[in-house]
N, C-alpha and C positions, 0 to 999 in steps of 0.2 A: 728705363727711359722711354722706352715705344708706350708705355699703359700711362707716363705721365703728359705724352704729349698726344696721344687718343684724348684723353681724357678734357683734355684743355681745347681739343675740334669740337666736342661732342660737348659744351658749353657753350661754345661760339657759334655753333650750330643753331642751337634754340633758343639764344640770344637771336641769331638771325632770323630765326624762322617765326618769335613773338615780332616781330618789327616787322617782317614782311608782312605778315598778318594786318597789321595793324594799317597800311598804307596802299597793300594792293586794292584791284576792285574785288570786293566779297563773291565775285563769284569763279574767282581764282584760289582761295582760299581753302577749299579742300585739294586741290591738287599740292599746294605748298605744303600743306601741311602733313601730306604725304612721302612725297619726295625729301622733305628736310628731313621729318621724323625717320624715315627709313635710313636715311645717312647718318644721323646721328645715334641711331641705335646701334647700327654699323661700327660706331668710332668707338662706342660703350662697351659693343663686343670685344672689340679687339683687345679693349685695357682689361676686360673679363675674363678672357681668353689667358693675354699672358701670364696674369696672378694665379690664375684656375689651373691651367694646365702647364705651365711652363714653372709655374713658381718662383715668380719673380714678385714678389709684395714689396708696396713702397710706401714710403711715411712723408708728408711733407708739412710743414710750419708755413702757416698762412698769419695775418698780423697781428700784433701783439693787442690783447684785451685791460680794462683800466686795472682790472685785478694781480695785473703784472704774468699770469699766461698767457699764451698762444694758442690761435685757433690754429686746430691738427688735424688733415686730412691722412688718409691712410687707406689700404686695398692689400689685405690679407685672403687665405683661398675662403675663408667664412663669408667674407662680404664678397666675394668676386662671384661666388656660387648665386648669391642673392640677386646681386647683378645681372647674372648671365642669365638667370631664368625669367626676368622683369626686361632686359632686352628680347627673347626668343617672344612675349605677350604683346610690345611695345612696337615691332618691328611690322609685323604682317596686322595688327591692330591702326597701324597708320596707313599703311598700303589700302586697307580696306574701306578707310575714310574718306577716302578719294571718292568713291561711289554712294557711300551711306548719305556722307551729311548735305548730297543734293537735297535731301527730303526737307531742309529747313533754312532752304535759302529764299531770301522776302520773305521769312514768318521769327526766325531769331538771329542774333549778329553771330554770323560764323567769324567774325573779325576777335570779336569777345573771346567765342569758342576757341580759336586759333592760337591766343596770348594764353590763355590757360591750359591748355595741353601740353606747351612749350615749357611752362612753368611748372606744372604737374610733373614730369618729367625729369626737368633739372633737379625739382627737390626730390624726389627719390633715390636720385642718384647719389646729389649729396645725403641723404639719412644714410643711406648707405657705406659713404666714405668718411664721415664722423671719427672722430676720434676722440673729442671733448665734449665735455656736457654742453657746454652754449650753444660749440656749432649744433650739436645733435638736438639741441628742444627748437631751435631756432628754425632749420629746416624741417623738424616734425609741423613746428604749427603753419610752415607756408605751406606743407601738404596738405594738411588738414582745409587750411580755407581752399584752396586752390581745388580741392575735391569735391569743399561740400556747395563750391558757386557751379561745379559741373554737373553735380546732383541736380543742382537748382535751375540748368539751364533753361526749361522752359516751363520759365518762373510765371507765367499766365495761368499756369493749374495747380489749384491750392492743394493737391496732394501733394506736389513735387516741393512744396515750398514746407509743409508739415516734416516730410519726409527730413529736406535739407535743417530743418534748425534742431530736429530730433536727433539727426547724425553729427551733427556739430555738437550738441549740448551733450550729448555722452562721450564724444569724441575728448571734449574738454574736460571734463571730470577724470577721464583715463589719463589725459598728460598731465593731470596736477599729481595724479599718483605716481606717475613713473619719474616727472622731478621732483616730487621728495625721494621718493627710493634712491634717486642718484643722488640728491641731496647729501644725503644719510651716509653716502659711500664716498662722499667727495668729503664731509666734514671727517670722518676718519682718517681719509689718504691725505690733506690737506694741498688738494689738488683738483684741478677740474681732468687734467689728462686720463685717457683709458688705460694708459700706461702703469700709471701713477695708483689706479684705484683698482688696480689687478695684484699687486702688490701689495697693500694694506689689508686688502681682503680675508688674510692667513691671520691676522691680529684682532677683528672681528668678535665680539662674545655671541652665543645661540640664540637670544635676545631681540640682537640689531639682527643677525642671519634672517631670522623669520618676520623681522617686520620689513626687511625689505625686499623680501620674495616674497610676498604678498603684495606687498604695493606694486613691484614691478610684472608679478605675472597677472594680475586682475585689471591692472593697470594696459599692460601690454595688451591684455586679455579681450577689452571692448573693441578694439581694434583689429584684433583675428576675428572677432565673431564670437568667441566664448558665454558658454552659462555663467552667470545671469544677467549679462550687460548684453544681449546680440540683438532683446529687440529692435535698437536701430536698423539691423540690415534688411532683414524681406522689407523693409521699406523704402530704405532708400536704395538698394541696388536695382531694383524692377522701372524706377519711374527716369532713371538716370536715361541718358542717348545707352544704344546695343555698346557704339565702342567705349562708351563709360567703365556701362557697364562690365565689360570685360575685364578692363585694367582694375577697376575695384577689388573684383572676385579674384582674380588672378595675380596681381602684382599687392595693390595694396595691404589686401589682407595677408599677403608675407610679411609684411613689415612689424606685425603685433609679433610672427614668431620669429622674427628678425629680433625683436629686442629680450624676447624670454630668452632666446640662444646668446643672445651678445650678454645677457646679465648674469643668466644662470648655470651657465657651460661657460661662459670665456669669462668674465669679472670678476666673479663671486661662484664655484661652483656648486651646484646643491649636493650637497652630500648626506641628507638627514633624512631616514626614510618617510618620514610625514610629507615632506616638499613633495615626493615623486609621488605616493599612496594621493594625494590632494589632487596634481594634476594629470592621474590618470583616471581618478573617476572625475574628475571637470570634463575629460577630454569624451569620457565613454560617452554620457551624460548628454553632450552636444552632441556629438556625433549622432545619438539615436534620434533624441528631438528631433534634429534639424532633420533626418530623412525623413520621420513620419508626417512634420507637417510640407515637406516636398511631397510626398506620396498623395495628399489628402487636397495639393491646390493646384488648382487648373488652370491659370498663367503661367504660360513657360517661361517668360523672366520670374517670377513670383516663384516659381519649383528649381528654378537654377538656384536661387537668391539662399532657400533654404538647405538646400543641399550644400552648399560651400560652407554653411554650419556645419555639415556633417562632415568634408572634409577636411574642416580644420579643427573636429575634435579627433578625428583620429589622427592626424600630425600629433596633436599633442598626447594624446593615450600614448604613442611611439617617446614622446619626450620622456611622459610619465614613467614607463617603465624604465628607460637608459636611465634617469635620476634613484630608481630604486634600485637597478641593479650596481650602480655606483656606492651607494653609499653599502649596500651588501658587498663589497669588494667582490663583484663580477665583472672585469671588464672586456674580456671579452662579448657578454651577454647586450653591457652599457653599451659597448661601441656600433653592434649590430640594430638595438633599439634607435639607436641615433642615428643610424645611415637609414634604417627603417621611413623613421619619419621624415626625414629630408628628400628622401627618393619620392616619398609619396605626397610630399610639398612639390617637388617637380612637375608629376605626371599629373598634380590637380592645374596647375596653372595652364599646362597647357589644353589639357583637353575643356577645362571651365572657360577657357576663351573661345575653343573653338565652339564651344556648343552656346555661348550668351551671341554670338558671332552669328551663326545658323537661325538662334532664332530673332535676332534683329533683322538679318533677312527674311525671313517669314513676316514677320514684322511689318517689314517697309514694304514686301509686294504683296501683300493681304489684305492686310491693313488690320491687324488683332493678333494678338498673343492668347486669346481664349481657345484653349484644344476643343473645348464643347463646338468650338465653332468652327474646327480645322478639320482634316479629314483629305485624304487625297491627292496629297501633293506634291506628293513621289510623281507623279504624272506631267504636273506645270513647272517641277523645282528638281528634278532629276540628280542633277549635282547636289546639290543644298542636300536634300535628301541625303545621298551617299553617306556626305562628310558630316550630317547628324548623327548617321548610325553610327558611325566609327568614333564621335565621344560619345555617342550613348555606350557603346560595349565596352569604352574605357574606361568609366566613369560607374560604369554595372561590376566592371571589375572580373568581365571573359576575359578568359584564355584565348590568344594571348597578348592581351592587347595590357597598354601600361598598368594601367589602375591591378589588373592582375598580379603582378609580379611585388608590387608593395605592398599592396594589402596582404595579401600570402605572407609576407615576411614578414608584415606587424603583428599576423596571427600567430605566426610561430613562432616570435620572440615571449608572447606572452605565455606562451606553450611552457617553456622554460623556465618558469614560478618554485617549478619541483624543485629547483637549484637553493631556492630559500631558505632561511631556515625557520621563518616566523607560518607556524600556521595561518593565521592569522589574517597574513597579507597575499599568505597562498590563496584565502579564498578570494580575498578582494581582485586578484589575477583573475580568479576563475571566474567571477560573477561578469566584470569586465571583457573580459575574452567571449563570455555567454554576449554582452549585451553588444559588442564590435559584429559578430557572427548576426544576430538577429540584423542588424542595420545594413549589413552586406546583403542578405535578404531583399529587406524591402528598399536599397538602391535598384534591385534587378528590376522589382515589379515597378519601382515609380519609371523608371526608365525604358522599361517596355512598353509603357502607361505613352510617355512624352511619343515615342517614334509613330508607335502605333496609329493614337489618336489625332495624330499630327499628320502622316503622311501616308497611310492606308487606309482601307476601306472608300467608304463613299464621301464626295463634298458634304460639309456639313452648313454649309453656307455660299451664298450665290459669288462672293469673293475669292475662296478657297478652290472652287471652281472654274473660274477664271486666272488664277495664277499664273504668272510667268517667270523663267528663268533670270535670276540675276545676271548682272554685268561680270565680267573676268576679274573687273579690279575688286570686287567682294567674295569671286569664287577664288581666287589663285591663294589670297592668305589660309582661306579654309582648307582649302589644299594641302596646303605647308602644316599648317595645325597638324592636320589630320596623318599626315605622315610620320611626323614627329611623334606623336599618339603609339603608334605602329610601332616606331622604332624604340622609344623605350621602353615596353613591355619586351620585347625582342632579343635585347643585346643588354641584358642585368650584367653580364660579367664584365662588361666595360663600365656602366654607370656605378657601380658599386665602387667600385677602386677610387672614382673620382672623390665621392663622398666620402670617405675614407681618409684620403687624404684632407679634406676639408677640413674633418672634427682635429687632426692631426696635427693641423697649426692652431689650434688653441688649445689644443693639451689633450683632447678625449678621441682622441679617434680609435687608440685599442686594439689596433690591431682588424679590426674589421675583416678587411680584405682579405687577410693568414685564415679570419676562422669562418668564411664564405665562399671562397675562389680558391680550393685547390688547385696546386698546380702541376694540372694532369699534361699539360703541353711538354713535352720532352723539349723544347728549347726555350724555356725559363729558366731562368739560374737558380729558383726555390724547388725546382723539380725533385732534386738528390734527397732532398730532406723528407721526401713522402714517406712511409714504411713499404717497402717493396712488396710484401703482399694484398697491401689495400691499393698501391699503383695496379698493380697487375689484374688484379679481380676488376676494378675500373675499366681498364684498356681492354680487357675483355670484352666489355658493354660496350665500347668506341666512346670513350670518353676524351679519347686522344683524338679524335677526327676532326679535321682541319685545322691541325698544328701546322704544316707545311704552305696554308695561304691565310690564316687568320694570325694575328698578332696576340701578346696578351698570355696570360695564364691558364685560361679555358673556358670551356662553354657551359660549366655544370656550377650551379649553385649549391654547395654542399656544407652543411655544418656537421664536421665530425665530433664523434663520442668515445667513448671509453673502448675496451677489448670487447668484452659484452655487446656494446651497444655500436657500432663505428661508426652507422651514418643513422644525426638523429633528422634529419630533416633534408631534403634533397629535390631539384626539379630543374629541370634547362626547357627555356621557353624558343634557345634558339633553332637547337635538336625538335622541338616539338612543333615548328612553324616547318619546316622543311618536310617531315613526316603526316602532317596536315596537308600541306601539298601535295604530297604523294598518295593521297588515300583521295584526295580529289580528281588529282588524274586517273586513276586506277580508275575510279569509280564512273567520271565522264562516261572515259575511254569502254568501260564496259555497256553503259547503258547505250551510248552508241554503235555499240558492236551487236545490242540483241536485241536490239531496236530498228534497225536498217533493212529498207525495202516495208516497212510497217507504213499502211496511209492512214494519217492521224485524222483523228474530225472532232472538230471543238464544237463544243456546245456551253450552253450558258449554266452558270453553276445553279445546284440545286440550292432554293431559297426558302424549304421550308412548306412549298402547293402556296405561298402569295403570289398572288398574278403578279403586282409587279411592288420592287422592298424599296420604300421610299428610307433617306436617310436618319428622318426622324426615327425609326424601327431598328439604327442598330446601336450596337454599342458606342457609347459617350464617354469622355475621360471620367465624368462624374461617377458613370455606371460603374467603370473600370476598377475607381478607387475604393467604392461603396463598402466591398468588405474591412480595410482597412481602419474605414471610420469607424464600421461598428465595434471593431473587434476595440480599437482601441478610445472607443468615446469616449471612456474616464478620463483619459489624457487631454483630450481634443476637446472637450464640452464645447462645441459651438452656438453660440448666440442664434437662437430661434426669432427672425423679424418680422416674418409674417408665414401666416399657416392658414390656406384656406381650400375650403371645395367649392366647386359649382356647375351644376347639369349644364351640360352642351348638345344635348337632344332627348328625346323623344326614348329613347337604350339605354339607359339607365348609365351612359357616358357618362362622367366628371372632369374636370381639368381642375386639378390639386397643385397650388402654387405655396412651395416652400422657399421663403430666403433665408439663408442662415450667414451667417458672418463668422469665421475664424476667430478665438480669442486666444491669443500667443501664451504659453503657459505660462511665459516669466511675468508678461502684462498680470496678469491674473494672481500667481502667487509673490511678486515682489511688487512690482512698480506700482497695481492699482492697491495695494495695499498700503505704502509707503504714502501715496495721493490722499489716498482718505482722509492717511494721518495728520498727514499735512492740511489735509483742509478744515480738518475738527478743530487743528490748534490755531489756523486763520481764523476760524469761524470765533472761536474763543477771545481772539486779540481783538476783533471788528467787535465783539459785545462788550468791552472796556474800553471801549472809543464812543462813547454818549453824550459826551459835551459836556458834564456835570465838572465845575472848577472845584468842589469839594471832594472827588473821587481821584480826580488828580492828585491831589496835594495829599493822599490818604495813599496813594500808588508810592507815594516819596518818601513819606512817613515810613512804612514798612521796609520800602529797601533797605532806607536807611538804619533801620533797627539791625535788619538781617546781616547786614556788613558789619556793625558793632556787634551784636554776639559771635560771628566769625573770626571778628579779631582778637574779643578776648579769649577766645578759644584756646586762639592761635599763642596769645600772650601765655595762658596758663601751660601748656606747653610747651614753650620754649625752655633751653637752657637756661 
């Protein structure tokens, strides 16, 4: 009752907060939109809350459709998880807006702005709480516009306006796939309910199985960001507002792996090893892309943009494997890939906000997102700084911060191939597993690349230079990001059980929790069940320490193994933050111990015998990236726009001017290809459009020949 009448504030809310919008003076307008959004995210939590952790899920019938169903809402732990992590983006993402979208008042209508964030908002909610196909395409497509006018909100610069019909035009081509795939499922179940087509599902021939897992994961696909449909996003998430942007990268692009889990885990399970083997090399696949063309671009919106490619191909690599180890009947292996990728659908959302967040503030007191031209700003932006580093080392995937603790675990589930029986797909694990590892890689370097060149060294620019500190109402949400950040890598043996139970109300959860979270806590009621000498050899290590004030099963993340083998895989992040601590005190505490009574004298760092290192002489995010490029130019082949030399004295000086332009691999090997095609066969149609009345009549002639031998074909054939 309490998640149905949250639910029912937290509509009335952003019904109110589009009206007030829309009647206040505009330059009240980020404050409302702050204060309602944060209350309403508020009410959304709490209905997230109880279906998530308390498990209480509800179904409700809203009014009857001319089909003779009913539109069905509903809030099981699957959608409350989705929920709860699209409120934790939604909430400090409003807060923040309070301060941000001063920068566009008398230049775009924040009244506009105001109704559409409200409405953004509500429709996520509802995709969310879906239960039938109408409701569910119906709320997708007011997301869809309702996103792609915020894309487009400052519709005066024809990138943003490119960008917005590029996102929309793939955006639409993905939902015509995913209603036929429901389509396909609802003429089986002879039903529009989710209910109803979870059921039919089992009756199914292999056939209809694969055309509609294809439809719906490629379909869902454009939407996450996936190969070969993602060119849209480094386009349109870079020119969007920062808090657009954030919700984009973070909330939206859940929703492509909101519908693969709603279709292929709870509706129609995939059980067929091709499904999983498919979307775990989709998933590798993106994942590498997307970091190397982050690594290689120097817009920090533009290297975030591509990087949320790369975390949501390893979501899905995580799916990939759970779908293979399923249909291999491993479910324990299934259920741990599944919590794998969810945990790290989590820890992407938040840390992808806080850092599109960090760099909108650089952004707005800069005035540029070019690193080439940032530099410094740890000095004017001190905070901002801070809470960049903290999703930069999230997001790089240190210990021990979130991105850490899931990636690890998406590494080591794919570790577990050995389990297999098909050679075959062993190696596909292993090439996969190679090419996740390479991409954990180079997120370190593009991410040292981002902080670095952003907020070290010297100004690179007389703005960067000048810099000053943001307002409280854009640093407090970074704050909270940032914290959050912290604490999910920190406390796995809480988040894990959550997940766990999530895959659990829809059938696949597997036990998770039993074969990750031993329960080394002697007041667990699973404790007796351990084998007394692998408790014990534990307890030895203090694997039991802080049963007497932490709650919970324990602090160790362990998957056990055979007699031979007992622990194949094993780490506590929570153990090893406290022991980090401790090696920092120690460590302090000593250097101030044989350090004291010492009179220190600063001097200026050595620079090399330059008299004095102006900023042009150091390193640039460009220089930074340089080996990346070359090592990987087959991939990258960047468009050469201009290339030139020319003496600038008397020294045999030059000033050598390169532009080069990024061309996106998929543009390159699918879309400018498919363009061509399509224009050789326009080109072809425009030269039979001559004017000539006798070539017409000759165009008529021949169809109509070709439909007469088709049919007596068709005659002679027949019965």
């Amino acid at each position: 009752m309490i998640d149905a009448v949250a639910l029912g504030i937290f509509f009335l809310l952003c019904a109110l907060g589009a009206l007030l919008a829309l009647i206040a003076p505009e330059k009240h307008c980020p404050s409302i939109l702050a204060s309602l959004g944060l209350l309403a995210a508020v009410a959304a939590g709490i209905a997230a809350g109880c279906a998530l952790f308390a498990g209480h899920p509800f179904t409700a019938e809203l009014w009857p459709l001319p089909t003779g169903s009913r539109l069905v809402i509903g809030l099981d732990r699957l959608s409350a998880l989705f929920l709860l992590v699209a409120v934790a983006v939604f909430l400090p993402t409003s807060v923040y807006s309070a301060g941000y979208l001063g920068r566009y008042l008398g230049h775009y209508s924040l009244r506009t702005f105001g109704v559409l964030y409200f409405g953004l908002f509500a429709s996520i909610v509802a995709i969310i709480l879906a239960r039938d196909i109408v409701f569910f395409l119906l709320t997708w497509e007011v997301m869809s516009i309702a996103s792609y006018l915020l894309v487009n909100f400052e519709f005066e610069r024809d990138e943003n306006v490119r960008a917005g019909y590029l996102m929309l035009a793939m955006g639409e081509a993905g939902t015509l796939a995913v209603a036929l795939a429901l389509l396909l499922l609802a003429n089986a179940a002879g039903s529009y309910d989710f209910t109803a087509l979870k059921s039919a599902g089992a009756s199914l021939g292999a056939d209809l199985r694969w055309a509609i897992f294809l439809l719906s994961f490629f379909g869902f696909g454009v939407k996450a960001g996936l190969i070969p449909f993602n060119s849209w996003l480094p386009r349109a998430h870079p020119v969007a507002p920062a808090n657009v942007s954030a919700l984009l990268s973070a909330v939206i692009l859940n929703l492509g792996i909101y519908g693969i889990v709603r279709i292929n885990v709870d509706l129609l399970p995939a059980t067929v090893l091709g499904t999983g083997v498919l979307t775990l090399i989709v998933g590798t696949v993106s994942a590498f892309v997307g970091i190397l063309y982050a690594t290689a671009e120097n817009d920090a919106k533009g290297m975030l943009a591509h990087s949320s490619i790369e975390n949501m191909g390893i979501v899905t690599a995580g799916l990939g494997a759970g779908f293979v180890f399923t249909a291999a009947d491993r479910p324990a292996l299934a259920g741990i890939a599944f919590v794998a990728a969810l945990y790290h659908l989590t820890n992407h959302s938040i840390y992808k906000a806080l850092l599109f967040l960090g760099a909108g503030t650089v952004d707005y007191k800069v005035g540029t997102r070019d690193l080439d031209r940032l530099g410094g700003l740890i000095h004017g932006l001190p905070w901002t700084g801070l809470f960049f580093l903290i999703g930069s080392l999230s997001i790089a995937a240190v210990y021990p911060f979130s991105g850490f603790a899931s990636e690890w675990l998406t590494l080591q589930t794919l570790l577990r191939s050995g389990e297999l029986p098909s050679t075959a797909i062993k190696i596909v694990f292993a090439l996969c597993g190679v090419g996740l590892a390479l991409t954990a890689a180079l997120a370190v370097t593009c991410f040292v690349k981002a902080f670095a060149m952003g907020f070290l060294g010297m100004p690179r620019s007389q703005q960067a230079e000048n810099a000053s500190e943001a307002s409280a109402s854009m640093l407090t949400p970074m704050a909270a990001l940032a914290v959050l950040s912290l604490l999910l890598g920190v406390i796995p043996t809480f988040v894990i059980p959550t997940l766990s139970d999530t895959l659990e109300s829809v059938g696949d959860g597997r036990g998770a929790t039993q074969a990750l979270i031993p329960p080394f806590f002697a007041g667990n009621t699973d404790h007796a069940a351990l084998p007394a000498q692998f408790a014990t050899e534990f307890h030895e290590l203090g694997a039991q320490m802080g049963e007497d004030i932490i709650p919970g099963r324990g602090l160790v993340v362990l998957h056990r193994g055979q007699t031979r083998n007992p622990v194949v895989f094993a780490m506590s992040t929570s153990y090893g933050v406290v022991v980090l601590l401790m090696l920092l005190g120690v460590t302090w505490w000593t250097v101030r111990r044989v350090t004291r009574g010492r009179r220190t004298r600063r001097e200026a760092p050595w620079d090399g015998g330059v008299r004095h290192l102006f900023p042009e002489m150091t390193y640039s995010a460009t220089g930074f990236s340089n080996p990346v490029r070359v090592i990987f130019d087959a991939i990258l082949r960047p468009r050469t726009l201009t290339d030139s030399k020319e003496p600038v004295s008397a020294h045999f000086r030059m000033t050598i001017t390169r532009t080069r332009q990024q061309t996106h691999l998929v543009d390159r090997l699918f879309l400018d290809v498919v363009s061509r095609g399509l224009m050789r066969v326009a080109a072809g149609l425009a030269r039979m459009h001559h004017g000539r009345v006798n070539a017409y009549v000759a165009y008529v002639l021949v169809t109509l020949l070709v439909f007469l031998v088709l049919a007596g074909l068709n005659y002679r054939g027949g019965p």
